[in-house]
py3Dmol code that shows the C-alpha trace and the ligand (Angstrom):
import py3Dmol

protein = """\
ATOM      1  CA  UNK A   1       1.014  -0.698 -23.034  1.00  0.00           C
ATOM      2  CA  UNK A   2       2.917  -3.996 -23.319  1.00  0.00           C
ATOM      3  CA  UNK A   3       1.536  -7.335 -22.767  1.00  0.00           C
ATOM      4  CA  UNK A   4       3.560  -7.998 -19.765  1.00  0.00           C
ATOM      5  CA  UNK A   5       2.853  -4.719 -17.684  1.00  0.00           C
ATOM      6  CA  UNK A   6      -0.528  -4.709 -18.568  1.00  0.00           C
ATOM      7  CA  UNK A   7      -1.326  -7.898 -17.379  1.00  0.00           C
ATOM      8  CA  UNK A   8       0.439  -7.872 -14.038  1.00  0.00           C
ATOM      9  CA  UNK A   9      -1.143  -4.220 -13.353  1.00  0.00           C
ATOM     10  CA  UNK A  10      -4.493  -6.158 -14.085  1.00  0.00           C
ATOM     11  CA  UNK A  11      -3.828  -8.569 -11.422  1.00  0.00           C
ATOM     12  CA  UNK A  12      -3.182  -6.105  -8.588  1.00  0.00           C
ATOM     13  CA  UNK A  13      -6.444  -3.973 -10.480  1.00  0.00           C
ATOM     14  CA  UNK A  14      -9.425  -5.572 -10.456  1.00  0.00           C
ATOM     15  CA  UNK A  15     -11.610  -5.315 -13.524  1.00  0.00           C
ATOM     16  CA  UNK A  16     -13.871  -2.571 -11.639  1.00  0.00           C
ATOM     17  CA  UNK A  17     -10.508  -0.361 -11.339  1.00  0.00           C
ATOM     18  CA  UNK A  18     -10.476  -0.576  -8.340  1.00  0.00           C
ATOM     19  CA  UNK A  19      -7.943  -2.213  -5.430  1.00  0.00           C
ATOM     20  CA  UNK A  20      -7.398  -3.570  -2.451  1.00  0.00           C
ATOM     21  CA  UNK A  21      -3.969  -3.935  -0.983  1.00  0.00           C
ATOM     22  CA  UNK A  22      -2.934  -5.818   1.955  1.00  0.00           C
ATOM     23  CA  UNK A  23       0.257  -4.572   3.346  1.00  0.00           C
ATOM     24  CA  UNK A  24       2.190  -6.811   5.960  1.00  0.00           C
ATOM     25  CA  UNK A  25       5.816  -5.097   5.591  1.00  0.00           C
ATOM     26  CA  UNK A  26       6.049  -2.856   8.402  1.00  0.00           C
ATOM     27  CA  UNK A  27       8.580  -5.503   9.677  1.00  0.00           C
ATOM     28  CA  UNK A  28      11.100  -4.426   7.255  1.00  0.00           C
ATOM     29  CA  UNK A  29      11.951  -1.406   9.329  1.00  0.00           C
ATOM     30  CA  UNK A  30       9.619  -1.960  12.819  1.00  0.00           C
ATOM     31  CA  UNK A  31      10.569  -5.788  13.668  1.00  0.00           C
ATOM     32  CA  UNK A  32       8.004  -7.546  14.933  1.00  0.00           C
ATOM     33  CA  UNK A  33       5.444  -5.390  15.240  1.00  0.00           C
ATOM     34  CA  UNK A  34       2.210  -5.919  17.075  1.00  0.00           C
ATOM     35  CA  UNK A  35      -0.478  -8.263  15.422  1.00  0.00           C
ATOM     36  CA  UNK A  36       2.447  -9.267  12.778  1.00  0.00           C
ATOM     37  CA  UNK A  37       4.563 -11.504  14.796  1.00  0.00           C
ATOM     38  CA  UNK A  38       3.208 -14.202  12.461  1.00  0.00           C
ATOM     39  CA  UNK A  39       2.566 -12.628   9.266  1.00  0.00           C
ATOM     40  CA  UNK A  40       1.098 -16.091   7.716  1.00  0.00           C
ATOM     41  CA  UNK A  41      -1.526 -16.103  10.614  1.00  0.00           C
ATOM     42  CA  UNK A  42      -2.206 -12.896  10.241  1.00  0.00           C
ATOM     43  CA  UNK A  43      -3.058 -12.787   6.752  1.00  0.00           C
ATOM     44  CA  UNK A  44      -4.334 -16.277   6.400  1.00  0.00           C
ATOM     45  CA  UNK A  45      -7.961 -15.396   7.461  1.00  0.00           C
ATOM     46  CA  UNK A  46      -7.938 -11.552   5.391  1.00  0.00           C
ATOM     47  CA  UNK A  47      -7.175 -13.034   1.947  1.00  0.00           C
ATOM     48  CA  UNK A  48     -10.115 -13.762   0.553  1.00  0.00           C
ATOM     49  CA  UNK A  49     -10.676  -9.854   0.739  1.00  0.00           C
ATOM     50  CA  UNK A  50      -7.940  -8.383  -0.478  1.00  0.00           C
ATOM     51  CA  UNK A  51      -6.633  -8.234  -4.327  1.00  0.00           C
ATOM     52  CA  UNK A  52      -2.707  -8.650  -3.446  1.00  0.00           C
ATOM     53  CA  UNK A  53      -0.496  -8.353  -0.688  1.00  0.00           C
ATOM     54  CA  UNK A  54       2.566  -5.735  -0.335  1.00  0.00           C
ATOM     55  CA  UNK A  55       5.282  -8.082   1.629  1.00  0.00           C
ATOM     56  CA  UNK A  56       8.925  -8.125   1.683  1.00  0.00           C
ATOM     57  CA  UNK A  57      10.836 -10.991   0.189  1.00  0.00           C
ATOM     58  CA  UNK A  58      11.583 -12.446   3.560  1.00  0.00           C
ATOM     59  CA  UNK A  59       7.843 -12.566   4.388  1.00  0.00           C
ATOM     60  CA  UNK A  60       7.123 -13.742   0.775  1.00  0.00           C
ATOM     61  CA  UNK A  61       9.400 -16.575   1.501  1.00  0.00           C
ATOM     62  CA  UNK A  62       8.589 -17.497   5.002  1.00  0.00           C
ATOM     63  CA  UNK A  63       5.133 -16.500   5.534  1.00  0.00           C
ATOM     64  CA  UNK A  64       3.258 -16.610   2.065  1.00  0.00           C
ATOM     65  CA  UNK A  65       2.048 -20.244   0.310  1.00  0.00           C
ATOM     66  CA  UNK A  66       3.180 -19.931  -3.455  1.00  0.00           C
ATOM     67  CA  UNK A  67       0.429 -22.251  -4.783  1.00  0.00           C
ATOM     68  CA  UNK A  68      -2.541 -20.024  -6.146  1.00  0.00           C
ATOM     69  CA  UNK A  69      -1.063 -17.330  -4.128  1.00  0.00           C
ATOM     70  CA  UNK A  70      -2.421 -13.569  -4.263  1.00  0.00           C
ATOM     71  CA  UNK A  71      -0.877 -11.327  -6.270  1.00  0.00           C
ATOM     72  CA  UNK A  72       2.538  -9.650  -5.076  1.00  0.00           C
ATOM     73  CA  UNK A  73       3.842  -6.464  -4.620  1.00  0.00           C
ATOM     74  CA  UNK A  74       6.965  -6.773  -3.361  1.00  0.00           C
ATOM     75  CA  UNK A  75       8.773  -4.616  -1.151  1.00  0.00           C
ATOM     76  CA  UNK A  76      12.317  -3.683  -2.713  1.00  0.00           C
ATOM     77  CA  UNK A  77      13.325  -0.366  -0.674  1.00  0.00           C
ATOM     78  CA  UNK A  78      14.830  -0.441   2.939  1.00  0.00           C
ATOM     79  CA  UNK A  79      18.238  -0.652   5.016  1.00  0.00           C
ATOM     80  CA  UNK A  80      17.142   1.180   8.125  1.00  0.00           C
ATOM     81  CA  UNK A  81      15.289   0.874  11.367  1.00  0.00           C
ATOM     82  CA  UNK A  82      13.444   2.755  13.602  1.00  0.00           C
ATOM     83  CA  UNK A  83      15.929   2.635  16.131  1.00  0.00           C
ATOM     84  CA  UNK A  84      18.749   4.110  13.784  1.00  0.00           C
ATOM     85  CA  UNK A  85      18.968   7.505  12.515  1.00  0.00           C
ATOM     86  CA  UNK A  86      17.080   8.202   9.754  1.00  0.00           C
ATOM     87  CA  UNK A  87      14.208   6.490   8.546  1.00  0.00           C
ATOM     88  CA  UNK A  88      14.609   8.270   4.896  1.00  0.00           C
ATOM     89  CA  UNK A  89      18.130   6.805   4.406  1.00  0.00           C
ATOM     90  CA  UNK A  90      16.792   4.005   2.089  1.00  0.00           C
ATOM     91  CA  UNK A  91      18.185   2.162  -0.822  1.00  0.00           C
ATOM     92  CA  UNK A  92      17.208  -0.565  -3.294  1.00  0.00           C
ATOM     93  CA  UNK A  93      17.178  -3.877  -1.483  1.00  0.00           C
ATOM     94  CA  UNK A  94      16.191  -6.237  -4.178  1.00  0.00           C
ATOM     95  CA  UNK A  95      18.024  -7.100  -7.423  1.00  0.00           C
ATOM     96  CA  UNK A  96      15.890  -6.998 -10.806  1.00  0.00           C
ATOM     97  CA  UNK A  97      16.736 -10.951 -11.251  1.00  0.00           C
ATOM     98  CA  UNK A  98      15.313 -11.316  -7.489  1.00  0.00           C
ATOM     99  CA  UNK A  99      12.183  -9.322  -8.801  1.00  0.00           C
ATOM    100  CA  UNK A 100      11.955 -11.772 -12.093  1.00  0.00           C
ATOM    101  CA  UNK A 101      12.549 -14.886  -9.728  1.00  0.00           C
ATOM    102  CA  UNK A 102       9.396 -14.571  -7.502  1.00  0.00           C
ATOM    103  CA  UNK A 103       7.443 -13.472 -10.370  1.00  0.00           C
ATOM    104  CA  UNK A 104       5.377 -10.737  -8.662  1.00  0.00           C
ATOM    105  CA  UNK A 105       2.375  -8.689 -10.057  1.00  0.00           C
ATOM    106  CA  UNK A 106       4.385  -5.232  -9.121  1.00  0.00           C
ATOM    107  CA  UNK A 107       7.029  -3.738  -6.746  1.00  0.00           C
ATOM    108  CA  UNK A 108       7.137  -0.946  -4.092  1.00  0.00           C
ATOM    109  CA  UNK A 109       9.261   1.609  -3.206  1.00  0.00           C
ATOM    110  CA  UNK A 110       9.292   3.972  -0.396  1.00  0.00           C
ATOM    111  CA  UNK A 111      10.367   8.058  -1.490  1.00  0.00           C
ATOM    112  CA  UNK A 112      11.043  10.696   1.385  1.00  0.00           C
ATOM    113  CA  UNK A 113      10.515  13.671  -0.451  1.00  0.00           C
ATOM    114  CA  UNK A 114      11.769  16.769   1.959  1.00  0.00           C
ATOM    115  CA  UNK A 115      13.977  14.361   3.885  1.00  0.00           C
ATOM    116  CA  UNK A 116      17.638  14.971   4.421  1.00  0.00           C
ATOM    117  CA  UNK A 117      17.319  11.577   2.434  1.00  0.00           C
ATOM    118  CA  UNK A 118      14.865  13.291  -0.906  1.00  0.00           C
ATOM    119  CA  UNK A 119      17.347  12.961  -4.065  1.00  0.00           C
ATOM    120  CA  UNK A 120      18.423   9.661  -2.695  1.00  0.00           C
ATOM    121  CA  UNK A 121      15.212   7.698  -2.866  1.00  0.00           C
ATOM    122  CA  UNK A 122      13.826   9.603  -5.418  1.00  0.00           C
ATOM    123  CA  UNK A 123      16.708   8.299  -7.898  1.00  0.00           C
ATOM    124  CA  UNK A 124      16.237   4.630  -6.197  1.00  0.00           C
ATOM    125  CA  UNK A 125      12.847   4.798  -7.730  1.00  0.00           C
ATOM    126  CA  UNK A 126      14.020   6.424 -11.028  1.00  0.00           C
ATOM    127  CA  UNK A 127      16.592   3.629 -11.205  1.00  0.00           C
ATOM    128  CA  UNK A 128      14.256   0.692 -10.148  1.00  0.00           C
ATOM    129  CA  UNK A 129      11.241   2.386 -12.809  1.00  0.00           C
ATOM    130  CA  UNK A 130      14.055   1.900 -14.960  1.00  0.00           C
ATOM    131  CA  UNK A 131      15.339  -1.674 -14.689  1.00  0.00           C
ATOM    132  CA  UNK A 132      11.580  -3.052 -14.173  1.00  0.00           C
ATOM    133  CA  UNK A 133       9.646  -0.984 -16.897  1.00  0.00           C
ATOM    134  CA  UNK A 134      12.084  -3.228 -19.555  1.00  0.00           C
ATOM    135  CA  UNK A 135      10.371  -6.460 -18.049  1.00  0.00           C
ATOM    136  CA  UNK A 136       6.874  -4.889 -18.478  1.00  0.00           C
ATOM    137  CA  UNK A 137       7.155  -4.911 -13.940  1.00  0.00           C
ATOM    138  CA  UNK A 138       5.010  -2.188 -12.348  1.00  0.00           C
ATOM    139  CA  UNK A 139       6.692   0.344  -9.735  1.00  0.00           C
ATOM    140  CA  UNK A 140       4.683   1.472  -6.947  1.00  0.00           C
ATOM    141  CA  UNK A 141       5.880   4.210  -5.181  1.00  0.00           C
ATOM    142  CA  UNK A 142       5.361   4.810  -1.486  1.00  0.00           C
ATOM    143  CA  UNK A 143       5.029   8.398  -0.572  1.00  0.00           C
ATOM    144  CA  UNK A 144       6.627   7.933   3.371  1.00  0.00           C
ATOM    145  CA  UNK A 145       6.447  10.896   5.921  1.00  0.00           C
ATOM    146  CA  UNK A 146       9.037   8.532   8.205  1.00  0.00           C
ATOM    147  CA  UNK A 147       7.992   9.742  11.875  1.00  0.00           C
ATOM    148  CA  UNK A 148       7.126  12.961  10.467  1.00  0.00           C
ATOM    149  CA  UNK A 149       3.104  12.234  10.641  1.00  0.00           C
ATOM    150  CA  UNK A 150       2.276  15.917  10.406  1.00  0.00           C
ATOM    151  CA  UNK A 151       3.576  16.036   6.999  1.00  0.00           C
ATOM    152  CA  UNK A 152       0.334  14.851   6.150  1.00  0.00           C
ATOM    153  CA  UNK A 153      -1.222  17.678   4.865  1.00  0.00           C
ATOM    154  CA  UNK A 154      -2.637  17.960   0.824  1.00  0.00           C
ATOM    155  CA  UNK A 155      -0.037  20.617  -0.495  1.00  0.00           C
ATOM    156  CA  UNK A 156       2.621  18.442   0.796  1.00  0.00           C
ATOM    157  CA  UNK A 157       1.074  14.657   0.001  1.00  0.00           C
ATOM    158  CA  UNK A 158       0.258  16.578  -3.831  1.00  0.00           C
ATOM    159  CA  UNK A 159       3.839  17.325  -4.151  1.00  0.00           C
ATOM    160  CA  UNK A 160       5.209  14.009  -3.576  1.00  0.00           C
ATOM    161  CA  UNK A 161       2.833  12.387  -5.468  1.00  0.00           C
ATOM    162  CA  UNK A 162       3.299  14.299  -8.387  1.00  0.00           C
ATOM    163  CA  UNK A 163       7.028  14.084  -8.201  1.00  0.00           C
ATOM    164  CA  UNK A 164       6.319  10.219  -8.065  1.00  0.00           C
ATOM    165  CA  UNK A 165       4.368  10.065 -11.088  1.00  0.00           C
ATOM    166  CA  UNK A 166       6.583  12.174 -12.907  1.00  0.00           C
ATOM    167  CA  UNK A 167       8.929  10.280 -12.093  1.00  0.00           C
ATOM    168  CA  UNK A 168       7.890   7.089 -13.737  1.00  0.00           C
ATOM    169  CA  UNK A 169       5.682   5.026 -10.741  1.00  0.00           C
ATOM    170  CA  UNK A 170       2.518   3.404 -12.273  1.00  0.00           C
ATOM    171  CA  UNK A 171       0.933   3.891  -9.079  1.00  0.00           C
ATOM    172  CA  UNK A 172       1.465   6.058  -5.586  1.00  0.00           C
ATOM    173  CA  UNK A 173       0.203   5.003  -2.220  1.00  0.00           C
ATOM    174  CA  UNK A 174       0.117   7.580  -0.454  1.00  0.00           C
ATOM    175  CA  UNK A 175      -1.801   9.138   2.729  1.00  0.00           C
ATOM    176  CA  UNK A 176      -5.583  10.290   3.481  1.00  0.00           C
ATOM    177  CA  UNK A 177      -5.612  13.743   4.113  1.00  0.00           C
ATOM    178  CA  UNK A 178      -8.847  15.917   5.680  1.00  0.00           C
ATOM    179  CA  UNK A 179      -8.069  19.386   3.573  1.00  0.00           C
ATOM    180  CA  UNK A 180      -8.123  18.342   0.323  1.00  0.00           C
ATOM    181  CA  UNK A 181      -6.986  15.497  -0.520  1.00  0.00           C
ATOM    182  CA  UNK A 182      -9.175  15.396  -4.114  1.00  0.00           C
ATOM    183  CA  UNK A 183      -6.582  18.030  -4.877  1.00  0.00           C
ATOM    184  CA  UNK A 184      -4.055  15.126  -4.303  1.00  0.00           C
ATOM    185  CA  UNK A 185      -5.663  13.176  -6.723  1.00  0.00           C
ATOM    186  CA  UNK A 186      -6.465  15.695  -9.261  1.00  0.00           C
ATOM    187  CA  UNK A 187      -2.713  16.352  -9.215  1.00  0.00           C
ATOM    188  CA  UNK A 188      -1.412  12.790  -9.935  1.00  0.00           C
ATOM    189  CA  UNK A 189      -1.447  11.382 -13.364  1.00  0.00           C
ATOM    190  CA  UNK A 190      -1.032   7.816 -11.918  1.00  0.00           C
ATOM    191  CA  UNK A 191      -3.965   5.645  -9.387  1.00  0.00           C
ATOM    192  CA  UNK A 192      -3.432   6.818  -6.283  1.00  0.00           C
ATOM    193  CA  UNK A 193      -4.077   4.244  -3.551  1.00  0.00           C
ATOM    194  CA  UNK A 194      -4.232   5.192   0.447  1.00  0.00           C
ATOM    195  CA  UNK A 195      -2.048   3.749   3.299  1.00  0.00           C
ATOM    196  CA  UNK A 196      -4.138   4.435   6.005  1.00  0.00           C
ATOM    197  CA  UNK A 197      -1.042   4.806   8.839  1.00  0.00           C
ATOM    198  CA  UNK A 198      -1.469   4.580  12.514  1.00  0.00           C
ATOM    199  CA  UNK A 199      -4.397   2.605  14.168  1.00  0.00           C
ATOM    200  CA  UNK A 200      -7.267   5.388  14.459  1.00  0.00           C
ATOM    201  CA  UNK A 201      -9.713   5.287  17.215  1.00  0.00           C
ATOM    202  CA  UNK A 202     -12.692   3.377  15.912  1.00  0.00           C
ATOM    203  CA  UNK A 203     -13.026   1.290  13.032  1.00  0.00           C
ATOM    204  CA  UNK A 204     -16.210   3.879  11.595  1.00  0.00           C
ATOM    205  CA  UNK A 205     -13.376   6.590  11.652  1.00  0.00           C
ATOM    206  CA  UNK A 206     -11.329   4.064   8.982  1.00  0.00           C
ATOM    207  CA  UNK A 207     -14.354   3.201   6.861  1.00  0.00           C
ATOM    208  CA  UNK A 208     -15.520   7.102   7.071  1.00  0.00           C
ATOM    209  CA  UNK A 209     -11.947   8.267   5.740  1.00  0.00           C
ATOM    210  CA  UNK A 210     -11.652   5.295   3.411  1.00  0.00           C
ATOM    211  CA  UNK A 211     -14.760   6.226   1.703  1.00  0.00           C
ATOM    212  CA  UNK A 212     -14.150   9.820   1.878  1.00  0.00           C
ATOM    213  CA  UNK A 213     -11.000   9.085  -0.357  1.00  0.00           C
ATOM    214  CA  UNK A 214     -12.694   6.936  -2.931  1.00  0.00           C
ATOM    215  CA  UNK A 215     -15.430   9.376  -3.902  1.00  0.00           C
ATOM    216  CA  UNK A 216     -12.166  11.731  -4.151  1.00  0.00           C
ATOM    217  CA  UNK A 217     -10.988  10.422  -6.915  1.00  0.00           C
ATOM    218  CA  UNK A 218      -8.692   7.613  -5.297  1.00  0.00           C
ATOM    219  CA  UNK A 219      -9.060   3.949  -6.459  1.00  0.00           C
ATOM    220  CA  UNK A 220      -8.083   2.023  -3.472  1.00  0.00           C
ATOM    221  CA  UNK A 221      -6.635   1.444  -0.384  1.00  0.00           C
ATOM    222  CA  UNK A 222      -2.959   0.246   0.712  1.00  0.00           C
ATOM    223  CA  UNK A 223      -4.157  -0.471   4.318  1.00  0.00           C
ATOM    224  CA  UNK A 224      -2.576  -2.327   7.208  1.00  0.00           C
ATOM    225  CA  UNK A 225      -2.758  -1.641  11.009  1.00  0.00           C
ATOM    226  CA  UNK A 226      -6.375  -0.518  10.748  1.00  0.00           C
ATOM    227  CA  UNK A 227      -7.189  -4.001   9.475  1.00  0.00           C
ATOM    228  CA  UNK A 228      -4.952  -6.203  11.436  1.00  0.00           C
ATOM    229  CA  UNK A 229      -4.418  -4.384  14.669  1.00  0.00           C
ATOM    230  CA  UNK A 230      -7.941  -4.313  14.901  1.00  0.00           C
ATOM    231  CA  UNK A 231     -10.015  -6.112  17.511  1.00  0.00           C
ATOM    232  CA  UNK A 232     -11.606  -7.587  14.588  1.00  0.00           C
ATOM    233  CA  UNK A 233      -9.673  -7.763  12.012  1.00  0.00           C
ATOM    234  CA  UNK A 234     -11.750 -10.058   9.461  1.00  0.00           C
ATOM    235  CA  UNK A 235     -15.138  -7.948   9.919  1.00  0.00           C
ATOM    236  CA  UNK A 236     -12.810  -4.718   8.785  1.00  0.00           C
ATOM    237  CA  UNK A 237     -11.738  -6.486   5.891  1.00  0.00           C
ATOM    238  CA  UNK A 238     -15.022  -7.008   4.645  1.00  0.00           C
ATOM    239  CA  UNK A 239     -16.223  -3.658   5.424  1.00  0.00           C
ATOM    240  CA  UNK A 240     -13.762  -2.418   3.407  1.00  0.00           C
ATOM    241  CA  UNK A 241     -14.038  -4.428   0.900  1.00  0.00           C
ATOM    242  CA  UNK A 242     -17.490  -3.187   0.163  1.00  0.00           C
ATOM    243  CA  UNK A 243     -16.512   0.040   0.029  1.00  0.00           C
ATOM    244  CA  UNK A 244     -13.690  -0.552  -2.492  1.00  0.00           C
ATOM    245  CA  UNK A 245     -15.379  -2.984  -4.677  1.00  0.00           C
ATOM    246  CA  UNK A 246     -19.510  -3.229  -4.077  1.00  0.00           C
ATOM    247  CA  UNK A 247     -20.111   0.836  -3.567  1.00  0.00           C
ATOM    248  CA  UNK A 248     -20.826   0.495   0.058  1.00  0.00           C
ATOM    249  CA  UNK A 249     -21.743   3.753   1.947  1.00  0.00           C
ATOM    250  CA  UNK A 250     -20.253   4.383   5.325  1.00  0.00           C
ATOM    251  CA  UNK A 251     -23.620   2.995   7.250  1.00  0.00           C
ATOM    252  CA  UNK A 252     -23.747   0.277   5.188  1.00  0.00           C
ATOM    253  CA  UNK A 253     -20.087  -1.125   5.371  1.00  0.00           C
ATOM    254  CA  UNK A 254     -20.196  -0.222   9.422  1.00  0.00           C
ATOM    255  CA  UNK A 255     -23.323  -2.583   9.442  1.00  0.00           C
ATOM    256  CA  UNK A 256     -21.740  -4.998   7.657  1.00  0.00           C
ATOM    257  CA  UNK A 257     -18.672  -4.684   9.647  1.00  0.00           C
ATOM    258  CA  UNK A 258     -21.122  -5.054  12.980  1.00  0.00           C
ATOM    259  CA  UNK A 259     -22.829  -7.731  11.548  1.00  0.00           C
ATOM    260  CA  UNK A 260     -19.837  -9.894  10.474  1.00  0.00           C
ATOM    261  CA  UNK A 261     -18.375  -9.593  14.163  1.00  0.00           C
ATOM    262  CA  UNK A 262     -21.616 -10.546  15.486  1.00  0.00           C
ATOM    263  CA  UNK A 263     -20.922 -13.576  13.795  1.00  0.00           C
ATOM    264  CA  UNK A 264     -17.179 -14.674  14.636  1.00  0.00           C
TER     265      UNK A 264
END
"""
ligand_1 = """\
14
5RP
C 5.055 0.589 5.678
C 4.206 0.755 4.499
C 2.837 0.241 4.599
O 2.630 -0.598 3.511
C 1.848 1.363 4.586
O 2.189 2.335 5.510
C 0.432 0.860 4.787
O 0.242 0.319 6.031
P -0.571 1.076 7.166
O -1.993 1.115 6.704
O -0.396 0.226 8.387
O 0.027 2.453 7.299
O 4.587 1.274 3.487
O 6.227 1.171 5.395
"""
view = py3Dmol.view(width=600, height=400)
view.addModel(protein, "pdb")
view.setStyle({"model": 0}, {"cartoon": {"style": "trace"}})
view.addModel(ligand_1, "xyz")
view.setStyle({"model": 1}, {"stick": {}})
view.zoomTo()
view.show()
């Protein structure tokens, strides 16, 4: 591996090889969704647990301090909303020179595999894997189920992830899933990092699934709403971050949640 890629993947990995991800770019197709209406107040208080943040250049811009910043992973895939048609019908939203200019750690890109919308963003990340791998930039690829949330299942969430891979991403983020997802894993020949998706009932259900995931096989977490839509958002960060990086067990990372919010 070059200099260059293996560097910046070393930023967004920590030397345990393991991750966690901060994503704040649900804006780029939701507005301003709940909890994110200021993304620099939102993520102000989570960064000393997280290992880089997944933001849009707008955010980057507006919202993110560039002195001794976290590492970024920019968001370069959009062009829709979720009041328009079709979710899927993304394209490349960031030029490679763009990419070079803010000097991020790595870029994401959403695919829609089964989508009316599949060969589409599957080439957009073909194309970007091409014009990034010659500046040694790493392509994450974002395995999105658009509003289809019961696409979540392994045989599916396998599929896209190996198409992904084969495809050229250096890592996929893609979704938890209950019946199997080490088979999900076991299929990918990239890291596999989870989103975790819509705000589940109680934070022990996150850490639970979270953990469940890591002894499968996955290295970290790509995880948003469940932090920051949280009633406590900071004592979830933590908690999570033990699981990711110190080996916490659920108990232990729920007590450590409980004890952190005792203390706010
Ligand atoms: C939005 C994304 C998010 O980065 C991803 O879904 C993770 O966030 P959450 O945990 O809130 O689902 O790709 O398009």
């Amino acid at each position: 591996m070059d200099w260059g890629m293996e560097n910046r993947l070393s930023q967004v990995v920590q030397p345990d090889g393991h991750c966690y991800f901060l994503p704040i770019d649900h804006g780029y197709f939701q507005g301003p969704t709940r909890c994110l209406e200021k993304p620099g107040e939102t993520i102000e208080p989570l960064l000393p647990y997280c290992d880089a943040l997944f933001v849009t250049r707008g955010v980057l811009r507006a919202a993110v301090n560039p002195v001794q910043s976290k590492p970024i992973i920019l968001r370069v895939s959009g062009g829709t909303s979720v009041v328009g048609e079709d979710l899927a019908n993304e394209e490349i939203t960031t030029s490679i020179e763009e990419i070079l200019r803010l000097n991020v750690a790595a870029v994401g890109v959403s695919v829609f595999v089964g989508s009316r919308y599949e060969r589409q963003t599957l080439m957009n990340l073909a194309e970007l894997v091409n014009a990034c791998e010659d500046y040694g930039i790493p392509v994450m690829a974002v395995t999105a189920v658009g509003k289809e949330l019961v696409k979540r299942d392994a045989r599916y969430l396998a599929l896209a992830c190996r198409i992904a891979a084969e495809l050229g991403a250096r890592i996929v983020k893609t979704y938890w899933c209950d019946d199997g997802f080490d088979k999900v894993v076991n299929g990918c020949p990239v890291p596999v990092v989870m989103a975790g998706g819509p705000k589940c009932e109680t934070e022990r259900e996150v850490l639970e699934f979270v953990h469940d995931g890591m002894q499968k096989g996955a290295i970290g977490i790509n995880l948003g709403r469940n932090v920051w839509q949280s009633k406590h958002p900071v004592p979830m960060a933590r908690a999570l971050h033990a699981i990711i990086h110190a080996k916490a067990g659920v108990a232990e990372a729920y007590e450590l949640y409980q004890e952190t919010m005792q203390g706010e």
